[in-house]
C-alpha positions as CSV (number, residue, x, y, z in Angstrom):
1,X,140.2,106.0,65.2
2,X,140.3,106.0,61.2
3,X,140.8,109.1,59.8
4,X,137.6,111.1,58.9
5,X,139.3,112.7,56.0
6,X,142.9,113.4,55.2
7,X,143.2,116.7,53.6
8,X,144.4,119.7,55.0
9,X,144.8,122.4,52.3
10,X,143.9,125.5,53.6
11,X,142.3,126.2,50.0
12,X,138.6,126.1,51.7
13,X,135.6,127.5,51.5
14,X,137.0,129.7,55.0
15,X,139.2,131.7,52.8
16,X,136.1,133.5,51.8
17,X,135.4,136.8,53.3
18,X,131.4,136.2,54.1
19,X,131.0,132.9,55.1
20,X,128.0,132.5,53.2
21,X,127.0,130.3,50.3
22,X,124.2,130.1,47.9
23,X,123.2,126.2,48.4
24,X,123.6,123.9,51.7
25,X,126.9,123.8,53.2
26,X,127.8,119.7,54.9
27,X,130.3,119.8,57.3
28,X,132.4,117.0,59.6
29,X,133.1,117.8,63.3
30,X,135.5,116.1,64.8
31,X,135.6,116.5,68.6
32,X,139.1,116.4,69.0
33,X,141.5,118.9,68.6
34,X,144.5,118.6,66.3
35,X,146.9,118.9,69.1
36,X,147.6,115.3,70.1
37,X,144.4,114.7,69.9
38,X,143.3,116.6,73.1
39,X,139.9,118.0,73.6
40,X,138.2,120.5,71.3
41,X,136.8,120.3,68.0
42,X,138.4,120.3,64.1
43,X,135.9,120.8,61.1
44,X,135.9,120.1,57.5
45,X,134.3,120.8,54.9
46,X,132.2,118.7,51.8
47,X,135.6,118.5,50.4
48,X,137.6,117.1,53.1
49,X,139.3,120.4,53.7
50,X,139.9,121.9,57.3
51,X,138.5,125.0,57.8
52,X,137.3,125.7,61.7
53,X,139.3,124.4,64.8
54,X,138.7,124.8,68.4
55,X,141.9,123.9,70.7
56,X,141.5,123.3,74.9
57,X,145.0,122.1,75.1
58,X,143.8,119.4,77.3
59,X,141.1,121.0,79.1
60,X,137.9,119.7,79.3
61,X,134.6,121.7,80.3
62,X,136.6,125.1,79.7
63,X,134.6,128.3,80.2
64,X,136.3,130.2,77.3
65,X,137.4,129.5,73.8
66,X,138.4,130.4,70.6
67,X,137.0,129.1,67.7
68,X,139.4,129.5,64.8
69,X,140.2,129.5,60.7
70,X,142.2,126.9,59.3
71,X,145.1,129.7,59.4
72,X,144.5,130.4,63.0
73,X,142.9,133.5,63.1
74,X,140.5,133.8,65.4
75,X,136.9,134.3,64.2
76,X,134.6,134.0,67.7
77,X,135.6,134.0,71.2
78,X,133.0,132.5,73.5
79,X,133.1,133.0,77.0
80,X,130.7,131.4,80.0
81,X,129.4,134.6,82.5
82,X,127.8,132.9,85.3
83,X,127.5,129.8,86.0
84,X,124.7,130.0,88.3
85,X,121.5,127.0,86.8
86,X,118.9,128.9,84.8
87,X,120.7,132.2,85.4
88,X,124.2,131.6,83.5
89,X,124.9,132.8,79.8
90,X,127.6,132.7,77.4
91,X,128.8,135.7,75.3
92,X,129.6,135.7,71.9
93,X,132.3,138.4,70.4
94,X,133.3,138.8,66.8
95,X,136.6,139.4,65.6
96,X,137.9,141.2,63.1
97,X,140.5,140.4,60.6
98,X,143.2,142.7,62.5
99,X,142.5,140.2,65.5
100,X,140.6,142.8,67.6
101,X,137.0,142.8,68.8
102,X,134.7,144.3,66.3
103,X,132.5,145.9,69.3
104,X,133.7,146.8,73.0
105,X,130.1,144.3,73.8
106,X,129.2,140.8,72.9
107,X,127.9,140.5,69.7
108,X,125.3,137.5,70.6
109,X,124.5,135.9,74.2
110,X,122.8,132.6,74.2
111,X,121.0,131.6,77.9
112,X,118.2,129.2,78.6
113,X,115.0,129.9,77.4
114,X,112.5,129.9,80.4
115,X,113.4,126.5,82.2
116,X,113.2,124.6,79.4
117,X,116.2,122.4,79.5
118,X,116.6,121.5,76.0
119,X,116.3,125.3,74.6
120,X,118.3,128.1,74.0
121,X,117.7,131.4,73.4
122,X,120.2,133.7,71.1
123,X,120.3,137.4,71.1
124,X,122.1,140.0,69.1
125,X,123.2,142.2,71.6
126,X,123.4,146.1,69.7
127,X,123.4,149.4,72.2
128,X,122.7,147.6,75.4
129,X,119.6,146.0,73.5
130,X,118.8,142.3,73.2
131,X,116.5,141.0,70.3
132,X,115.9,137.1,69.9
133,X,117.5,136.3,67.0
134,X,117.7,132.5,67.0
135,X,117.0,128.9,69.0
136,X,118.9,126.3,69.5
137,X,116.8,123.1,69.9
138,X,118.2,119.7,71.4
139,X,117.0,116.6,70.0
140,X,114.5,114.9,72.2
141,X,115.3,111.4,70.8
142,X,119.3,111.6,69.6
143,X,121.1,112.8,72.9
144,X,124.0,114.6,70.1
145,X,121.3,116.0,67.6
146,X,120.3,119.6,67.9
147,X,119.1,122.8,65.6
148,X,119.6,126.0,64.9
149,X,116.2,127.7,63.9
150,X,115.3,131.8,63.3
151,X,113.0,133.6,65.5
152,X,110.2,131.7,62.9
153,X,110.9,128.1,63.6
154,X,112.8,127.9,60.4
155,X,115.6,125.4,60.8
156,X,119.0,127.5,59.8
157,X,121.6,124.0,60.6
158,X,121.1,120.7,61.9
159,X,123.9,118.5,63.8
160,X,123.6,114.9,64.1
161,X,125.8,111.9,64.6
162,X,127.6,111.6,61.3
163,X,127.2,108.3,59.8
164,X,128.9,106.5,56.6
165,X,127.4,105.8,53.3
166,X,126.1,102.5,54.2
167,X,124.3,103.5,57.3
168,X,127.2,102.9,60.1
169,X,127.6,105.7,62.5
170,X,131.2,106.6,63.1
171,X,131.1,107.5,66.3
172,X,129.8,109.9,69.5
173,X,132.7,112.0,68.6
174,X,131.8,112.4,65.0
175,X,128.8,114.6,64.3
176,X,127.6,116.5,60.8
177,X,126.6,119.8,60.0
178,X,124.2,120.5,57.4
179,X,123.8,124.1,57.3
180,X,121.2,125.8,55.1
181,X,122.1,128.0,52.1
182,X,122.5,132.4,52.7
183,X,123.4,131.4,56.0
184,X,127.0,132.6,57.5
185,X,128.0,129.1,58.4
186,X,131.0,130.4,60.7
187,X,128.6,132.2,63.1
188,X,126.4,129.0,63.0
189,X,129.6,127.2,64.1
190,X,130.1,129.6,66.8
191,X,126.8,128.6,68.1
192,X,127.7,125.1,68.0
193,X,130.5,125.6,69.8
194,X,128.6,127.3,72.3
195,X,126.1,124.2,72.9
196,X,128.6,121.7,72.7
197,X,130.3,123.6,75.7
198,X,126.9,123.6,77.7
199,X,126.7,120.1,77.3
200,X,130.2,119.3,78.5
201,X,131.5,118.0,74.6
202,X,134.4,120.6,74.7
């Protein structure tokens, strides 16, 4: 395929230490990995610049990855727990800059919510407690769209198929990320990652 975009300076917004921005953050994913091409995902940024990858090294439906800076630092791992229908969950860890977990527990676990197959629940996981933090909504209509809402309905990030400035879609491999302004937009793509594994993308 044609190249989304060709720059690879490393002089992106994922050099910052927060993540978070004061207006609405567009993003490109790419649902290919940088290795040859193989499965996982590479995004950039407004500006072309790379700033998350994901690498399977070939695998396909894999039950634990990294997502990752453009430096190669990892920022989340995500892991599958069961894999039991209705039952399953994945966990969500932080990392810290010193490439160790932040917390001997997952920081968030995202699971169905109820048996509503289109749903998912996230929780901040703190002291053995759970509270609901955010849902992750698949789009009825567009089989790659989906949200990311807080516990109020309020959408947080939208991914849809990405399409060009005259209206062409680029591809199923090709989606955007809008996501909203005060929002740490590396967790949100750690919850991406998460629902494009349940659905087999990664």
């Amino acid at each position: 395929m044609a190249e989304i975009y060709v720059k690879t300076s490393s002089s992106s917004s994922s050099n910052n230490s927060s993540y978070i921005t004061s207006r609405r953050e567009s993003f490109t994913l790419w649902m290919k990995s940088l290795m040859f091409h193989q499965k996982g995902c590479t995004v950039y940024d407004s500006n072309g610049n790379l700033v998350y990858r994901i690498d399977n090294y070939g695998q396909k439906c894999t039950r634990e990855v990294d997502l990752m800076d453009v430096g190669g630092n990892v920022l989340f791992s995500i892991q599958q727990i069961k894999k039991i229908p209705f039952l399953g969950h994945w966990d969500v860890s932080k990392w810290n800059g010193n490439g160790k977990v932040m917390k001997k527990i997952p920081s968030f676990q995202v699971k169905k919510y109820g048996k509503d197959l289109n749903t998912y629940v996230v929780s901040l996981l703190h002291d053995g407690d759970e509270a609901c933090c955010y849902l992750i909504q698949g789009g009825a209509s567009e089989k790659s769209a989906f949200r990311i809402s807080d516990i109020k309905g309020i959408p947080i990030a939208e991914v849809k198929q990405k399409q060009s400035s005259s209206g062409v879609n680029f591809g199923e491999d090709v989606l955007s990320l809008v996501v909203e302004p005060q929002v740490d937009h590396s967790l949100v793509m750690a919850l991406v990652t998460v629902y494009e594994l349940i659905n087999r993308k990664l």
